[in-house]
ZARO-311500 format. One record per residue: residue number from 1; residue in one letter; y, z, x of N, C-alpha, C in turn. Coordinates in Angstrom, 3 decimals, always signed. Atoms other than C-alpha are relative to their C-alpha. Last residue first. Example, Ala and Ser with C-alpha at 12.3 -4.5 7.8 and 13.67 -1.06 7.14 Angstrom:
residues 2
<lumti><pos>2</pos><code>s</code><n_yy>-1.190</n_yy><n_zz>-0.060</n_zz><n_xx>-0.820</n_xx><ca_yy>-1.060</ca_yy><ca_zz>+7.140</ca_zz><ca_xx>+13.670</ca_xx><c_yy>+1.090</c_yy><c_zz>+0.730</c_zz><c_xx>-0.770</c_xx></lumti>
<lumti><pos>1</pos><code>a</code><n_yy>-1.190</n_yy><n_zz>+0.000</n_zz><n_xx>+0.890</n_xx><ca_yy>-4.500</ca_yy><ca_zz>+7.800</ca_zz><ca_xx>+12.300</ca_xx><c_yy>+1.200</c_yy><c_zz>+0.000</c_zz><c_xx>+0.900</c_xx></lumti>
end
This chain:
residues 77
<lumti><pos>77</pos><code>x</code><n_yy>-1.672</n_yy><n_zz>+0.063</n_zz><n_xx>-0.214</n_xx><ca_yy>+50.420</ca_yy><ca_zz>-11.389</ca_zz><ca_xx>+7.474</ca_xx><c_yy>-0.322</c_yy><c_zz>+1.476</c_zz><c_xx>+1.114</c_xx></lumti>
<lumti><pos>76</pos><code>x</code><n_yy>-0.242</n_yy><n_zz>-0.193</n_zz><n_xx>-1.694</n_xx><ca_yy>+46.838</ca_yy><ca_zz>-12.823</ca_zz><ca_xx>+7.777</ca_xx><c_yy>+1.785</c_yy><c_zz>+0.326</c_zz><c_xx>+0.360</c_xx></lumti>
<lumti><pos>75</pos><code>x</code><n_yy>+0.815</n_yy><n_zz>-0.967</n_zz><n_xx>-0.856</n_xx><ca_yy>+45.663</ca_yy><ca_zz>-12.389</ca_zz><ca_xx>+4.691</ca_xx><c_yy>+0.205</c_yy><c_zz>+0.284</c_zz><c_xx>+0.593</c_xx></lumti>
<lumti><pos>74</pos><code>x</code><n_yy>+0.004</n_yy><n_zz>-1.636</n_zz><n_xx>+0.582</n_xx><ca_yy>+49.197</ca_yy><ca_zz>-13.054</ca_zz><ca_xx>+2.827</ca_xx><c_yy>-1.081</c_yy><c_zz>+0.873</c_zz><c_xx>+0.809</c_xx></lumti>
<lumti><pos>73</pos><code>x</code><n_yy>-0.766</n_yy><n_zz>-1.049</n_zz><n_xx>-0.539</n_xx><ca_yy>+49.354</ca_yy><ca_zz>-16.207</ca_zz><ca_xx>+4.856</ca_xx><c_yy>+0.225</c_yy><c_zz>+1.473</c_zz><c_xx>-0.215</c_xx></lumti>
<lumti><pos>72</pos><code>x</code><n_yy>-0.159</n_yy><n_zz>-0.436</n_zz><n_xx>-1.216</n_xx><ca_yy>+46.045</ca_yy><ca_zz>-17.521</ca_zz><ca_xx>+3.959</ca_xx><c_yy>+1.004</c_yy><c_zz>+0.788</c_zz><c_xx>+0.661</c_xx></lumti>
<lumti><pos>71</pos><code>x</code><n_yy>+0.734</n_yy><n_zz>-1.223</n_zz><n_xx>-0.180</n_xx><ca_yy>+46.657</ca_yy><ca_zz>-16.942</ca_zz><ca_xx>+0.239</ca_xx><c_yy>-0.014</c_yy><c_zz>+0.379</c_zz><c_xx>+1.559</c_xx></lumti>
<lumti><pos>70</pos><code>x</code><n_yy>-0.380</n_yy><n_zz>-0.981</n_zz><n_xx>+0.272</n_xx><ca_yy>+49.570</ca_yy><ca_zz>-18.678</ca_zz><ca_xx>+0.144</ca_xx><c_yy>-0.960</c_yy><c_zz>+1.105</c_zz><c_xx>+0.103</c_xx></lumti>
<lumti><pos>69</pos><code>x</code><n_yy>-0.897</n_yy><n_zz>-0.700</n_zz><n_xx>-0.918</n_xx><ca_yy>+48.172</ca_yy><ca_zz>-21.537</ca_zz><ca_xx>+1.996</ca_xx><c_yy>+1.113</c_yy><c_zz>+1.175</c_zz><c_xx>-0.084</c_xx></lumti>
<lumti><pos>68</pos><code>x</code><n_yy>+0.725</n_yy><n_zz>+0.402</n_zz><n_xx>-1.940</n_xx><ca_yy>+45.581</ca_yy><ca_zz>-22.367</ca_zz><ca_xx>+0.459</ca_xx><c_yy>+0.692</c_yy><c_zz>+0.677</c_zz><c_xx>+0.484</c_xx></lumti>
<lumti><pos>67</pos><code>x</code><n_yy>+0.034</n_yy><n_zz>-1.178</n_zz><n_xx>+0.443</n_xx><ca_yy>+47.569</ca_yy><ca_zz>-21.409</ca_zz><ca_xx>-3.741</ca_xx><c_yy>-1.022</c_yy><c_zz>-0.010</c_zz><c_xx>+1.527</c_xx></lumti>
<lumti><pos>66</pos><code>x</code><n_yy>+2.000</n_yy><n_zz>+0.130</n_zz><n_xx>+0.419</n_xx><ca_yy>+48.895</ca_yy><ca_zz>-24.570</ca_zz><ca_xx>-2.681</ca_xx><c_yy>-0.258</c_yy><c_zz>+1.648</c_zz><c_xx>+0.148</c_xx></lumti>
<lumti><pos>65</pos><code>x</code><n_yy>+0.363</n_yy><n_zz>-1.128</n_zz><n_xx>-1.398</n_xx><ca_yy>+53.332</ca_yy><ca_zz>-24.315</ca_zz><ca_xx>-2.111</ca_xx><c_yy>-1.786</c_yy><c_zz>+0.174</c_zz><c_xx>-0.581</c_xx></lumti>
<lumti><pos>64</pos><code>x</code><n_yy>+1.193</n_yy><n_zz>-1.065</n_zz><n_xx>-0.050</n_xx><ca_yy>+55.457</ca_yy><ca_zz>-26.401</ca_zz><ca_xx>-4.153</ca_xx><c_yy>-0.872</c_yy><c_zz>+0.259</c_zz><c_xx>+0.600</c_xx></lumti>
<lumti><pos>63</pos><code>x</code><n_yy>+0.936</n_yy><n_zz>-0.341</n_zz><n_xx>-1.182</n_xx><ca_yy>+58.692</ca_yy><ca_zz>-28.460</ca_zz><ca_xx>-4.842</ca_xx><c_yy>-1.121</c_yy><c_zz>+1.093</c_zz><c_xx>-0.013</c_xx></lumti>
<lumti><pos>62</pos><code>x</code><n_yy>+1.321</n_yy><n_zz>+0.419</n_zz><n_xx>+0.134</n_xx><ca_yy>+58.650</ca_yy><ca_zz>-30.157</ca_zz><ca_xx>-8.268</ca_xx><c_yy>-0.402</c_yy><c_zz>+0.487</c_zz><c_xx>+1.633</c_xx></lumti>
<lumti><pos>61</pos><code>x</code><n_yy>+0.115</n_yy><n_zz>+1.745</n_zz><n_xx>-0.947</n_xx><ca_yy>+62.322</ca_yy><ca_zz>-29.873</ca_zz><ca_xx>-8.994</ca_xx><c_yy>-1.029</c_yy><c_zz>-0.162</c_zz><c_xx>+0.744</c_xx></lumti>
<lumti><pos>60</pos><code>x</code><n_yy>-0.336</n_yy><n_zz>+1.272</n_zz><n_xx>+0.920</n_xx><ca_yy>+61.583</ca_yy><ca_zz>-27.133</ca_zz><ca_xx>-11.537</ca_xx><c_yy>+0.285</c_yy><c_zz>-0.923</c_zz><c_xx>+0.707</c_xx></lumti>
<lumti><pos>59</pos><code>x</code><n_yy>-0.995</n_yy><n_zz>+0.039</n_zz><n_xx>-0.002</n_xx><ca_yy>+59.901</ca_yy><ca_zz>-24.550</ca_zz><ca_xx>-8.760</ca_xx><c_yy>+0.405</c_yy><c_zz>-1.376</c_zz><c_xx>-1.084</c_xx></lumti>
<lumti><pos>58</pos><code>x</code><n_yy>-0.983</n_yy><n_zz>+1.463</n_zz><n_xx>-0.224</n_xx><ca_yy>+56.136</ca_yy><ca_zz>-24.748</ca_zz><ca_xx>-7.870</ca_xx><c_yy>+1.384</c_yy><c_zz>+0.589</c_zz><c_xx>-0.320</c_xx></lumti>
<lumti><pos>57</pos><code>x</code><n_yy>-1.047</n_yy><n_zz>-0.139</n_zz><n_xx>+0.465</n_xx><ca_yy>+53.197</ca_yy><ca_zz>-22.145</ca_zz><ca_xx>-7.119</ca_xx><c_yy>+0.909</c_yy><c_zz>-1.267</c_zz><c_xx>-0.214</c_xx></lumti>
<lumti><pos>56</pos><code>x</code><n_yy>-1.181</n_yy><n_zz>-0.559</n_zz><n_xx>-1.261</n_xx><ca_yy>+49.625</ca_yy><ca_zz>-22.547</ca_zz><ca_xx>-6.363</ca_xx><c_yy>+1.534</c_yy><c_zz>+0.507</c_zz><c_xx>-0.978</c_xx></lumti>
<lumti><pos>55</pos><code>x</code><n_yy>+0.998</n_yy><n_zz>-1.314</n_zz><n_xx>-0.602</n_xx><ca_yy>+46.597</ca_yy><ca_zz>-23.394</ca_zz><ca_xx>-8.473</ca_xx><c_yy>+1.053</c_yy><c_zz>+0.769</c_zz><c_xx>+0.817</c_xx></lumti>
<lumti><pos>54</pos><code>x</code><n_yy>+1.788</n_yy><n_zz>+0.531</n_zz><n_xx>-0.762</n_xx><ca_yy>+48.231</ca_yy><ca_zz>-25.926</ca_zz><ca_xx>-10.731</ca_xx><c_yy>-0.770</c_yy><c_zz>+0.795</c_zz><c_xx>+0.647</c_xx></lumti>
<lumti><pos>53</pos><code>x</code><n_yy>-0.039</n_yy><n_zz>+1.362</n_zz><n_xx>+1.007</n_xx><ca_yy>+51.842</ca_yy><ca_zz>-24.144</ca_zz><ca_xx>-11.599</ca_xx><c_yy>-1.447</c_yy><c_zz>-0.450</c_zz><c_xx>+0.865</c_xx></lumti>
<lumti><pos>52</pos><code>x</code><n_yy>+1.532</n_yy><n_zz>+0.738</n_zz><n_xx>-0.308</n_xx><ca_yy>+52.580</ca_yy><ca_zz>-20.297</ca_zz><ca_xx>-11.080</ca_xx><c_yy>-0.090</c_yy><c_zz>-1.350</c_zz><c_xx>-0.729</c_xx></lumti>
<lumti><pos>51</pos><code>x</code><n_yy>+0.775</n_yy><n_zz>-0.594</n_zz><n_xx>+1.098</n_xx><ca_yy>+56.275</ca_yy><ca_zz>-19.690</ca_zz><ca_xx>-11.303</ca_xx><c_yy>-1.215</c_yy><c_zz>-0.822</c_zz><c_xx>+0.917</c_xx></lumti>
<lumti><pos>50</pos><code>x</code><n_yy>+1.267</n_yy><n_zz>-0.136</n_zz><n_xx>-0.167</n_xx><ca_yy>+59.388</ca_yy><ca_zz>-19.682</ca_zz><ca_xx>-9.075</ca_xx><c_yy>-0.736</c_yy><c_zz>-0.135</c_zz><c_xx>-0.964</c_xx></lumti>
<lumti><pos>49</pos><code>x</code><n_yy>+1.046</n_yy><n_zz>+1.096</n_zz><n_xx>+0.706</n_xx><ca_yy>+62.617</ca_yy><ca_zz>-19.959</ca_zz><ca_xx>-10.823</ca_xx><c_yy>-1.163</c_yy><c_zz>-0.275</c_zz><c_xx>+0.628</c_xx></lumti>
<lumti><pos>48</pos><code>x</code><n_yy>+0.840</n_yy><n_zz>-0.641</n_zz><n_xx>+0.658</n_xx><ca_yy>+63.786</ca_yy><ca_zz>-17.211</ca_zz><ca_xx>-8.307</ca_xx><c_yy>-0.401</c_yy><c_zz>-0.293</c_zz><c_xx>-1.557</c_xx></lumti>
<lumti><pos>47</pos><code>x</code><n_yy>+1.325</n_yy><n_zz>-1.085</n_zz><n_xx>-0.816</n_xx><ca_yy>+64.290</ca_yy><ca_zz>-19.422</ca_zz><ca_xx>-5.217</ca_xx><c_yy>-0.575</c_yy><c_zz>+0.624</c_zz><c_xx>-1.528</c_xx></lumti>
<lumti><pos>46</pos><code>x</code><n_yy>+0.845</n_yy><n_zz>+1.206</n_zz><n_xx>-0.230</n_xx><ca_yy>+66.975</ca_yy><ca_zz>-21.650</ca_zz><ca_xx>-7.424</ca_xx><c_yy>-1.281</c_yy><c_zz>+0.709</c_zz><c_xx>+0.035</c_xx></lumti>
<lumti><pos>45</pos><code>x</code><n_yy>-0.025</n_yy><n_zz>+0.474</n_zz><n_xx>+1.475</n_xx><ca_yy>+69.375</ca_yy><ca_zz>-18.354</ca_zz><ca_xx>-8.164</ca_xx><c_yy>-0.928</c_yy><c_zz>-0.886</c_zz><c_xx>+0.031</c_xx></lumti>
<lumti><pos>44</pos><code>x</code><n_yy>+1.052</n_yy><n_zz>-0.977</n_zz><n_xx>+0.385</n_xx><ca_yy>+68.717</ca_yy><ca_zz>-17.400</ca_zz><ca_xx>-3.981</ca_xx><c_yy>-0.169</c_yy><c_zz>-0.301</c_zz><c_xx>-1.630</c_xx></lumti>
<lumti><pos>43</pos><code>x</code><n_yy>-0.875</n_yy><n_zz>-0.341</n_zz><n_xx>+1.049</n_xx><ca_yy>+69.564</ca_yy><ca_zz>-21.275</ca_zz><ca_xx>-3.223</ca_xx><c_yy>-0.312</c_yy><c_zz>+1.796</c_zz><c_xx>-0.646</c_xx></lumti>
<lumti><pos>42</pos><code>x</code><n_yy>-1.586</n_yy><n_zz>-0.946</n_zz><n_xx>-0.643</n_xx><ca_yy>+68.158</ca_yy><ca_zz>-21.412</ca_zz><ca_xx>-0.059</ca_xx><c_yy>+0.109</c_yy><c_zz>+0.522</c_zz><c_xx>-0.600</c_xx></lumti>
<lumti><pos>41</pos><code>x</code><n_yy>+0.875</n_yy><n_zz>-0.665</n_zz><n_xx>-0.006</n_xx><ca_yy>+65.012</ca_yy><ca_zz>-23.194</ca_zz><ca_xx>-2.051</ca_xx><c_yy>+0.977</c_yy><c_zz>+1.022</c_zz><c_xx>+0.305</c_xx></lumti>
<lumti><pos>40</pos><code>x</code><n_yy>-0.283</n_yy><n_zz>-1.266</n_zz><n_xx>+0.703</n_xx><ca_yy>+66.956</ca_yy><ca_zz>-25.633</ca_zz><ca_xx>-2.248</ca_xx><c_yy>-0.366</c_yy><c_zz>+0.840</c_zz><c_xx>-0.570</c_xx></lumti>
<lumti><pos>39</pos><code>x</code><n_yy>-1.944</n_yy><n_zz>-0.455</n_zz><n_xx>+0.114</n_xx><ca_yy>+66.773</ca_yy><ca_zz>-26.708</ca_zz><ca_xx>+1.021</ca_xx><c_yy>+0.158</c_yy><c_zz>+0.353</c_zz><c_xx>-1.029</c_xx></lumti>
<lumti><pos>38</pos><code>x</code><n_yy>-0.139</n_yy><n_zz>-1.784</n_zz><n_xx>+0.512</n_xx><ca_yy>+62.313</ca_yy><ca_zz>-26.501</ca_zz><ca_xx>+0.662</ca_xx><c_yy>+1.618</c_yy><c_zz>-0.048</c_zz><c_xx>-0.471</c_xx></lumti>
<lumti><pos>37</pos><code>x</code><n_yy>+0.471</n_yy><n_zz>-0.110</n_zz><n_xx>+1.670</n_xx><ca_yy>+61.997</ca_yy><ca_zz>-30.701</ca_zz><ca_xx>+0.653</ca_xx><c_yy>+0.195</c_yy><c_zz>+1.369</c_zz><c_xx>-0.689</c_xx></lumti>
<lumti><pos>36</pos><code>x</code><n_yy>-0.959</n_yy><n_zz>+0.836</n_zz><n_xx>+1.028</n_xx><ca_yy>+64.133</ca_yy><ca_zz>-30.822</ca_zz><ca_xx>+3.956</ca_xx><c_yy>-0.291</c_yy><c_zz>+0.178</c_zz><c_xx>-1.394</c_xx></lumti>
<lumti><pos>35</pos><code>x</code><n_yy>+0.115</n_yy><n_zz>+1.254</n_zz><n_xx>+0.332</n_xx><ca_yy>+61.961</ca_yy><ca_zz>-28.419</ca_zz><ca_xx>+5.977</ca_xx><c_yy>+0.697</c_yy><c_zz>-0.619</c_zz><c_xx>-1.431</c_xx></lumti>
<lumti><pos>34</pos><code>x</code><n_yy>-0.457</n_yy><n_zz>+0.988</n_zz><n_xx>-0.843</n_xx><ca_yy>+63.131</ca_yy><ca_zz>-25.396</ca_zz><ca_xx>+7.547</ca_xx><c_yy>-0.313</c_yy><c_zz>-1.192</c_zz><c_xx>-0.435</c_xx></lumti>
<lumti><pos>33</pos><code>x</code><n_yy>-0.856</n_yy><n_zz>+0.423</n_zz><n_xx>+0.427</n_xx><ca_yy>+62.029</ca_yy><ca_zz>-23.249</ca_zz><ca_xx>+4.263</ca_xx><c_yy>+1.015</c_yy><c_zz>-0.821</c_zz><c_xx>+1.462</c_xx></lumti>
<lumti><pos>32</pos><code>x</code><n_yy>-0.050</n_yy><n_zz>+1.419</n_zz><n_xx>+0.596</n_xx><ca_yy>+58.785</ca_yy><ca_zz>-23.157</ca_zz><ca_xx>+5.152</ca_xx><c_yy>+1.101</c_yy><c_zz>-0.307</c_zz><c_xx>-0.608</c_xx></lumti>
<lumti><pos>31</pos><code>x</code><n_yy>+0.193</n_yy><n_zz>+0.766</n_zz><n_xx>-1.188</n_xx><ca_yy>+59.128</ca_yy><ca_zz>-19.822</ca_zz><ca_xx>+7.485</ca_xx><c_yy>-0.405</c_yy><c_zz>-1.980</c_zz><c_xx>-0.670</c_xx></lumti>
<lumti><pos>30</pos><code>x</code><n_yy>-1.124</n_yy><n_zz>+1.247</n_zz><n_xx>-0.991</n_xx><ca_yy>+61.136</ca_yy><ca_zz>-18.773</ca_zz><ca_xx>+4.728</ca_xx><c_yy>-0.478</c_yy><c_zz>-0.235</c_zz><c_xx>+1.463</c_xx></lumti>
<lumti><pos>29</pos><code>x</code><n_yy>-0.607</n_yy><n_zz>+1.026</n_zz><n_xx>-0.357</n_xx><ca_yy>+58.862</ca_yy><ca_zz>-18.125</ca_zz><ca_xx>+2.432</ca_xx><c_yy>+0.788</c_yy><c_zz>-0.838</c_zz><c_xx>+1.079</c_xx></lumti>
<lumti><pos>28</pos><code>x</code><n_yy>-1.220</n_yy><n_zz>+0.086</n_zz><n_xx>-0.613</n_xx><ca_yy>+57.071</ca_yy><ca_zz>-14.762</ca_zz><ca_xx>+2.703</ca_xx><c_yy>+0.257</c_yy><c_zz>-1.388</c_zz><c_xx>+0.186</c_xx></lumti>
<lumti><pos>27</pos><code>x</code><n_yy>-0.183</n_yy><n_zz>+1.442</n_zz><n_xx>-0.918</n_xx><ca_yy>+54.155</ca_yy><ca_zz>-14.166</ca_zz><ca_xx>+0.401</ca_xx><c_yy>+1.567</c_yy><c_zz>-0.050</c_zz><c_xx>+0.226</c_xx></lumti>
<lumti><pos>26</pos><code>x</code><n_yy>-1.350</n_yy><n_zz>+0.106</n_zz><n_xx>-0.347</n_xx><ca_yy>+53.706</ca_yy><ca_zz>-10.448</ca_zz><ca_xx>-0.325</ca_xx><c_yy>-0.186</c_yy><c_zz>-1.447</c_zz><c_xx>+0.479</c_xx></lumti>
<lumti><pos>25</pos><code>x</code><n_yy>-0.285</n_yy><n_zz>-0.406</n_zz><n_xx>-0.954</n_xx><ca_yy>+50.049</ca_yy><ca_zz>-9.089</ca_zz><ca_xx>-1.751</ca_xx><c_yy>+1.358</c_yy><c_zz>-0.983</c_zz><c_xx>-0.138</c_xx></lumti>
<lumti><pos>24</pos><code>x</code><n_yy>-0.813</n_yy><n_zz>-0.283</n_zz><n_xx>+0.186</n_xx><ca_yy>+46.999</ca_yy><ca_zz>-9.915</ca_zz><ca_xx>-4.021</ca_xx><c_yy>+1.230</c_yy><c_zz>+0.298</c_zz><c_xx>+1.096</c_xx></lumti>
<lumti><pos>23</pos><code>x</code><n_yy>+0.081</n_yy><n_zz>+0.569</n_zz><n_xx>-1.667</n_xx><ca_yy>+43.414</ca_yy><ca_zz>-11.722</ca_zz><ca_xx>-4.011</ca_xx><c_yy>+1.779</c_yy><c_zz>+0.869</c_zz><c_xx>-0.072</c_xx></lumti>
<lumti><pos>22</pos><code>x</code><n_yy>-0.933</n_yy><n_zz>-1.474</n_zz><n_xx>-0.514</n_xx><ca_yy>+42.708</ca_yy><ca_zz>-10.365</ca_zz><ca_xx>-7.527</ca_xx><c_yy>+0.333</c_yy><c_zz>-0.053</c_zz><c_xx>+1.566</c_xx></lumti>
<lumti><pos>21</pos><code>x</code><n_yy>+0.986</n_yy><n_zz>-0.606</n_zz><n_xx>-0.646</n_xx><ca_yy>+40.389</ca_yy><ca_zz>-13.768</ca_zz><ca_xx>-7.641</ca_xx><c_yy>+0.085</c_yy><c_zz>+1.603</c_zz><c_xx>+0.303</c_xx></lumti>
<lumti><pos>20</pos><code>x</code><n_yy>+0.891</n_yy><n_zz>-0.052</n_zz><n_xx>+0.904</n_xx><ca_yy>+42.615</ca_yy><ca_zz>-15.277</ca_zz><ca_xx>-10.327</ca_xx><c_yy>-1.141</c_yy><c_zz>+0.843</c_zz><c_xx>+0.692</c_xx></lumti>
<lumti><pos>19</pos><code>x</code><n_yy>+1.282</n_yy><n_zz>+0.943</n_zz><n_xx>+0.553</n_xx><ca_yy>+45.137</ca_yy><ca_zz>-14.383</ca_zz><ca_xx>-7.845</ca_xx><c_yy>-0.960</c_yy><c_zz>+0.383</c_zz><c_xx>-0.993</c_xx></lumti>
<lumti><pos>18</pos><code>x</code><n_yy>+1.712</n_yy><n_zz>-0.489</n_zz><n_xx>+0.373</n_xx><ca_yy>+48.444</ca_yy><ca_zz>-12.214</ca_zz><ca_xx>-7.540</ca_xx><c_yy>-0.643</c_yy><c_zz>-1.016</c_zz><c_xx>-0.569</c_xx></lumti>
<lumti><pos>17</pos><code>x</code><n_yy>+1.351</n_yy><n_zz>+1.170</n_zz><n_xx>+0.480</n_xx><ca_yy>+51.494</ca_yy><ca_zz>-13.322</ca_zz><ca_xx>-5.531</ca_xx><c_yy>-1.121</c_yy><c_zz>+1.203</c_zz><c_xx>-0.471</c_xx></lumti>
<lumti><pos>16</pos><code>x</code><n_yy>+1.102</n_yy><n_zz>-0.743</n_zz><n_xx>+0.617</n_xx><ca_yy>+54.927</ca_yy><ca_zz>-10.986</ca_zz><ca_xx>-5.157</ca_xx><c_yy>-1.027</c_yy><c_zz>-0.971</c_zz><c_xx>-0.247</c_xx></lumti>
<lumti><pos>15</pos><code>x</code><n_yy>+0.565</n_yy><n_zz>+0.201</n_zz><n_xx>+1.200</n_xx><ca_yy>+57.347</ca_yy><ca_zz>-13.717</ca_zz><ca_xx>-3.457</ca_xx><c_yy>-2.090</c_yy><c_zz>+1.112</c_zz><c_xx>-0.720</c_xx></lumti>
<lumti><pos>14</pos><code>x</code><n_yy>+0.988</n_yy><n_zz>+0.094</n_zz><n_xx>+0.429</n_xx><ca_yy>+59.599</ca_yy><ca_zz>-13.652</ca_zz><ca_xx>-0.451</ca_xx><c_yy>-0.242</c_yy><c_zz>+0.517</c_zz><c_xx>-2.154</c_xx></lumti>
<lumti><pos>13</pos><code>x</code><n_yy>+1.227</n_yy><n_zz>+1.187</n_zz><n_xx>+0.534</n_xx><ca_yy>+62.560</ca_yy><ca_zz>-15.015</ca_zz><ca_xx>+0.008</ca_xx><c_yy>-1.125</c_yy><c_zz>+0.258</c_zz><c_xx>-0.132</c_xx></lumti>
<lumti><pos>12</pos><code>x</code><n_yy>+0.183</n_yy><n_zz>+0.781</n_zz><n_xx>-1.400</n_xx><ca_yy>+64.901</ca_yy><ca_zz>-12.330</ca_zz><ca_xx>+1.343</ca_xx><c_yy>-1.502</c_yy><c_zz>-0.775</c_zz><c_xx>+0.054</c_xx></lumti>
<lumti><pos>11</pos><code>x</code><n_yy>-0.838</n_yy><n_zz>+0.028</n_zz><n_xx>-1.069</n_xx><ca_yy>+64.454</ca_yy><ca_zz>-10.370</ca_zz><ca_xx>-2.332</ca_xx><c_yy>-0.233</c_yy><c_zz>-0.810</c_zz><c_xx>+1.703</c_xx></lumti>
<lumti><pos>10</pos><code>x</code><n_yy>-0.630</n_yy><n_zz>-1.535</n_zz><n_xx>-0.435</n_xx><ca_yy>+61.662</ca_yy><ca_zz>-10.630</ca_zz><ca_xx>-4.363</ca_xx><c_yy>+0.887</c_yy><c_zz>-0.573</c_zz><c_xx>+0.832</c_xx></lumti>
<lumti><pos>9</pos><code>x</code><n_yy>-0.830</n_yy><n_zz>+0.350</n_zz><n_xx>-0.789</n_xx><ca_yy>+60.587</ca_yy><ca_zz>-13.570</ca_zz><ca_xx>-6.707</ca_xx><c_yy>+0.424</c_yy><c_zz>+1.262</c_zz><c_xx>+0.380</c_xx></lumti>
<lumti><pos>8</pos><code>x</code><n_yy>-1.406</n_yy><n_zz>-0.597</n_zz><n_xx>-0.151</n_xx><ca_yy>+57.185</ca_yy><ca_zz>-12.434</ca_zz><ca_xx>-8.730</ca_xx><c_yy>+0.921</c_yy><c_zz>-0.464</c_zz><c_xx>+1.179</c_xx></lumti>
<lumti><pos>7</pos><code>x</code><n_yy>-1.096</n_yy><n_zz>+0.328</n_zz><n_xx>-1.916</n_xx><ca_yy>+54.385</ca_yy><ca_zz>-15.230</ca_zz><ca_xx>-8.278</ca_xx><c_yy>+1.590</c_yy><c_zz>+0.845</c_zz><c_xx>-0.936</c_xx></lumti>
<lumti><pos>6</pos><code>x</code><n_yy>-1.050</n_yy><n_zz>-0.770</n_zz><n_xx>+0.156</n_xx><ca_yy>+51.421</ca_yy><ca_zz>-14.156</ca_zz><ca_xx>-10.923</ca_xx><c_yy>+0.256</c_yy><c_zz>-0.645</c_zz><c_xx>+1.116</c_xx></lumti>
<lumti><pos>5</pos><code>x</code><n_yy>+0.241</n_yy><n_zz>-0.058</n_zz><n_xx>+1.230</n_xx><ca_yy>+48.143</ca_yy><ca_zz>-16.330</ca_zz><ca_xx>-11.846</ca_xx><c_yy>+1.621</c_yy><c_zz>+1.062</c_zz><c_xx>-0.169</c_xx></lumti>
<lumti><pos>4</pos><code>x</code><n_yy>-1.311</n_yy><n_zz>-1.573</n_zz><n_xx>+0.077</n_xx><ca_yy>+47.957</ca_yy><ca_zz>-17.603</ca_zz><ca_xx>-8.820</ca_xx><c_yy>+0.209</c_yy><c_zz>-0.193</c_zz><c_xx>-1.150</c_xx></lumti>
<lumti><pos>3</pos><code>x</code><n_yy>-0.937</n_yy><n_zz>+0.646</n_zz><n_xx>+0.059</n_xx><ca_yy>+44.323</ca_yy><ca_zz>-19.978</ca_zz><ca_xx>-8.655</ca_xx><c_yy>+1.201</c_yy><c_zz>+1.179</c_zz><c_xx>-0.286</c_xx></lumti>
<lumti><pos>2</pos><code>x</code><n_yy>-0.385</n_yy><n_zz>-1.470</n_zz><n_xx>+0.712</n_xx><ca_yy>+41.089</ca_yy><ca_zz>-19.556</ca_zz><ca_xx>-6.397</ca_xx><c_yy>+1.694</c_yy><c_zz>-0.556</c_zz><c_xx>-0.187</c_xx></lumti>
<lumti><pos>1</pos><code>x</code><n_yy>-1.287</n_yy><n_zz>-0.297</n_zz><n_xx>-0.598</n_xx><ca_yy>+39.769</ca_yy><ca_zz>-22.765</ca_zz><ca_xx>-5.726</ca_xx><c_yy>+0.654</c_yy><c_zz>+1.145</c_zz><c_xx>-0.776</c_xx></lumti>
end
């Protein structure tokens, strides 16, 4: 499993990602921020406590995003 080894916070929720695989590129959040567990995610101060955690990304209140489905969306953005 290829794992993020960089998650920069950019502006209007997305997030700079680079992989252990150099897999690289723009992940855009807020189509997962409609669900209850993302809300503070809103927060733009919250949002950019991002970091790489297990293979994916997380946030200090333990929400988080599989380095699966960050990559997929970046391919296919």
């Amino acid at each position: 499993m290829d794992k993020i080894i960089k998650a920069t916070p950019l502006d209007d929720y997305k997030i700079e990602i680079l992989t252990s695989n150099g897999i690289s590129g723009i992940f855009d959040v807020k189509p997962y921020l409609k669900g209850s567990a993302f809300n503070e995610l809103k927060n733009p101060s919250y949002f950019k406590l991002v970091r790489p955690a297990h293979h994916g990304i997380s946030w200090p209140h333990e929400q988080d995003l599989s380095s699966d489905t960050i990559i997929y969306d970046i391919q296919n953005a």
